[in-house]
N, C-alpha and C positions, 0 to 999 in steps of 0.2 A: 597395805595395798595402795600400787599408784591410782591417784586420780585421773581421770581421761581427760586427753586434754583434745580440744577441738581447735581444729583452723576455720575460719570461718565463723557462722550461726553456730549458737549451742542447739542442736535438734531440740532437745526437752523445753529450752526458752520459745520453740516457734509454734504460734496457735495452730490448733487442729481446724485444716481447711477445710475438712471435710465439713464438720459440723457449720462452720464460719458460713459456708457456702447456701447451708441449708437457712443461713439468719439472712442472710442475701435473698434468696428466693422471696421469703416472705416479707421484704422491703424493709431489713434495716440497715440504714448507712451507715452506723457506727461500725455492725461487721465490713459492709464493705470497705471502710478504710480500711481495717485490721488485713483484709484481704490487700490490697491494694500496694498496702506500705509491705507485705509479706511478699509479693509474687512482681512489682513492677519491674524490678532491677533483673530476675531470670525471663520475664517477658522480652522486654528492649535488648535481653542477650542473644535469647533465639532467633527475635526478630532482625536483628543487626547482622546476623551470620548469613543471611539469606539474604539481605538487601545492603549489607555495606555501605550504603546512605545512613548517615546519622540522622541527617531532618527528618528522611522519610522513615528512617525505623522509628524515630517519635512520634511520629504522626499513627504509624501503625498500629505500636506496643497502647498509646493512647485509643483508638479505634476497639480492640482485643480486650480493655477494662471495661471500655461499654459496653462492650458484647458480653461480656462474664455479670454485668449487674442486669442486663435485659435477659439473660440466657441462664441465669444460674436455676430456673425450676426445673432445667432440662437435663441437669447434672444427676446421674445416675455412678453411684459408690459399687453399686455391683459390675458396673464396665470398665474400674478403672479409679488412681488415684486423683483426689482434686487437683493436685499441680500436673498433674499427666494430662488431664483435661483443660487445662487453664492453657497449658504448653502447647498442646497439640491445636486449640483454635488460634496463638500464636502464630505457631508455624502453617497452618491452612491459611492465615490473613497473609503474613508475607508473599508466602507462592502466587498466591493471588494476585499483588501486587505485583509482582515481578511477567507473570504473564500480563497482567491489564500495560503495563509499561511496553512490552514487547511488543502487544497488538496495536499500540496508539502508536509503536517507531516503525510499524509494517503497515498501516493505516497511510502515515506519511509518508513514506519510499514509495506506495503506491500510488497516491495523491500526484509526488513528485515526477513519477513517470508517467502515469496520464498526462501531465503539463507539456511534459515533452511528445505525447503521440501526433505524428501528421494530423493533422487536420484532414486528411482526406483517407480514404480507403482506397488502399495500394491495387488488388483486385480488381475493382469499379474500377480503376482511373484504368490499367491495363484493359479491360474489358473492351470498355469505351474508346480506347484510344486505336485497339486492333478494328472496332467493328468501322470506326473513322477512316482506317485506311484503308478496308474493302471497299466502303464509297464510294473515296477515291478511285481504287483501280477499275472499281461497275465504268466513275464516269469518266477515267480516260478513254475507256475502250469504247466511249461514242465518237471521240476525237478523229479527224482522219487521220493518216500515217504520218502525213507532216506536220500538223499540229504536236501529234501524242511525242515523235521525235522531238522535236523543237523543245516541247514544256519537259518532257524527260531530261533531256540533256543540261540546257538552264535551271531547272531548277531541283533535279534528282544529283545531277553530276556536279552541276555548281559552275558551268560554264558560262559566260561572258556573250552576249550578242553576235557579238563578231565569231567569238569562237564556234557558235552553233552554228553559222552561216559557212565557216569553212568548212567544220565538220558534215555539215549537210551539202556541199559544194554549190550553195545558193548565195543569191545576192543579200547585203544585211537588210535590204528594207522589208526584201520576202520574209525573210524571218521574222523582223518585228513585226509584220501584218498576223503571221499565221502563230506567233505565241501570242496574243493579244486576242486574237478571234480565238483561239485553244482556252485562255482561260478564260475568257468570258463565257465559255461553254462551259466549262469545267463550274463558276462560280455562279450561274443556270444550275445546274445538273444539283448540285451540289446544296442549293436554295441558300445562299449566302447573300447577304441583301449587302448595296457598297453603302 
């Protein structure tokens, strides 16, 4: 009869974790080594495949052995093998990690776009800036006709003194009186202090 030959651990040479688990519960470190040196290399495996960071899978798989010597009374043999359980809070630590990483680089992209928001509220500013311009047109329309033309033209159209004077077929000084007396009604009306 051939001998079996194994790759890897000989199963029959690896301590019974189940039991091991139960000397953990009751606070002995010697099991917990036997534990420890038994399971840390499939820990930092599972936990590596999930987080492909080496520092942080050690940082992990390290995490996951304190949690197995704080957590071992909570090991139940009827829900499951000890390395299935040793495994599976492995893999629950990683995820973990991998979402806690995720929410701290969406924490920042949001951070980072708050930095960039206007400082003003777009809204408000429109708001504001329409009901400004009703003002205005309330107090042109106290203006006389040659005031309201004159400030209209100069200053709506962007004409030139002389040009409002031709366009209105008056002289330039009329016009510079009656834009002058127009905005000074206008900046009256308007409660703008000079």
């Amino acid at each position: 009869m051939k001998e079996a030959v194994y790759i890897g651990r000989n199963p029959a040479a690896e301590p019974d974790l189940q039991q091991l688990l139960h000397e953990v519960a009751l606070g002995d470190q010697e099991a917990f080594a036997s534990v420890y040196d038994t399971v840390a290399g499939s820990v930092l495996g599972v936990v590596r495949a999930v987080l492909r960071d080496l520092a942080q899978s050690e940082e992990v798989a390290q995490d996951v052995l304190v949690e197995v010597w704080r957590t071992a009374p909570r090991y139940r043999p009827d829900r499951g093998t000890a390395i299935n359980w040793i495994l599976t809070l492995a893999h629950r630590r990683a995820v973990d990690r991998v979402r806690s990483v995720e929410a701290a680089a969406a924490r920042d992209t949001k951070a980072a776009l708050l930095d960039r928001t206007p400082e003003y509220d777009e809204v408000t500013e429109q708001v504001e800036s329409r009901l400004e311009q009703e003002q205005v047109r309330r107090c042109l329309r106290t203006l006389t006709d040659l005031q309201r033309q004159s400030v209209t033209l100069a200053y709506y159209r962007g004409l030139t003194y002389r040009e409002v004077a031709e366009a209105l077929a008056l002289p330039l000084g009329t016009v510079k009186t009656r834009l002058r007396d127009g905005l000074i009604r206008l900046r009256d009306c308007l409660g703008v202090t000079a």
